[in-house]
C-alpha positions in Angstrom: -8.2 14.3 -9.7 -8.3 14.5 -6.0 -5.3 12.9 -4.0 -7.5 10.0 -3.0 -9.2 9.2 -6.3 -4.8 9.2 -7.4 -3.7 6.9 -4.5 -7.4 4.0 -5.3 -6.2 4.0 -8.9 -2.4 3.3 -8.1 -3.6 0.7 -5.0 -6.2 -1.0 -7.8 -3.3 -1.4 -10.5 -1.9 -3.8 -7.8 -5.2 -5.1 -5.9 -5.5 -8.1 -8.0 -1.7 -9.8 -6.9 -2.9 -9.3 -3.7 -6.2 -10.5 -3.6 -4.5 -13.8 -6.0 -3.0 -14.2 -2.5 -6.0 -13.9 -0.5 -4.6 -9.9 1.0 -5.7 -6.9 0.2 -4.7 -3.2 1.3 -6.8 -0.1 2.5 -5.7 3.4 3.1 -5.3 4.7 6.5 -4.6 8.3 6.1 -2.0 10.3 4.4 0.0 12.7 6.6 0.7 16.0 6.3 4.6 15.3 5.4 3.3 12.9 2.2 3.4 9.9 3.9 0.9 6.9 3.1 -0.2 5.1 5.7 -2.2 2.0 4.9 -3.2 -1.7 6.6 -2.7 -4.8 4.8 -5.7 -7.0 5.1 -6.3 -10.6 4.6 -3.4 -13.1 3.8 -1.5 -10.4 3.7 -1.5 -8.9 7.9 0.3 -12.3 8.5 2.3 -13.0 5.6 6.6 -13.0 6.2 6.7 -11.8 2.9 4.5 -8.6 3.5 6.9 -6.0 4.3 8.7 -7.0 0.5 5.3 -6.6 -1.0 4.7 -3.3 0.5 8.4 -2.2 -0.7 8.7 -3.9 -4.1 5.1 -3.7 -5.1 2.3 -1.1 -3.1 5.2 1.6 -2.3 6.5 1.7 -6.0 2.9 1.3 -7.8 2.4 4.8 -5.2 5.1 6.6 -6.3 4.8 6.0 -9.8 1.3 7.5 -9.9 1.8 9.8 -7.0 5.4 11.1 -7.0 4.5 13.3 -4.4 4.1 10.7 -1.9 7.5 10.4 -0.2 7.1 7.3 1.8 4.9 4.0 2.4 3.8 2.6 6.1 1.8 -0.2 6.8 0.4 0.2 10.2 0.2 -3.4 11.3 3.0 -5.3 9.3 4.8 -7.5 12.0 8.7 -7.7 10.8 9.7 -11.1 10.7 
């Protein structure tokens, strides 16, 4: 399974608490050091709670399914 196909399935295992929310996430890029880069969309660019959704539930769902991945960014999560 290619790297991508990996990273979908682990985002879609979580897709549907986000989108219960009115959010959703798409995948930047992935660096060369393992490093997932992705933007929160919807509900969720604005949300306080964002950055403890990526944490607690996008960057473990990735490294479950991807242990390879080292780290999780959002690009445009605005810290409270």
């Amino acid at each position: 399974m290619e790297m991508n196909d990996k990273i979908e399935h682990a985002l879609d295992s979580i897709r549907p608490y986000l989108e219960a929310d009115g959010g959703n996430v798409k995948v930047v890029e992935l660096t060369d050091d393992m490093v997932l880069r992705l933007e929160l969309t919807g509900a969720c660019s604005s949300c306080p709670m964002s950055s403890m959704t990526l944490k607690a539930g996008v960057e473990e769902a990735i490294k479950k399914a991807i242990p390879e991945i080292v780290k999780v960014e959002a690009i445009n999560i605005t810290m409270a």
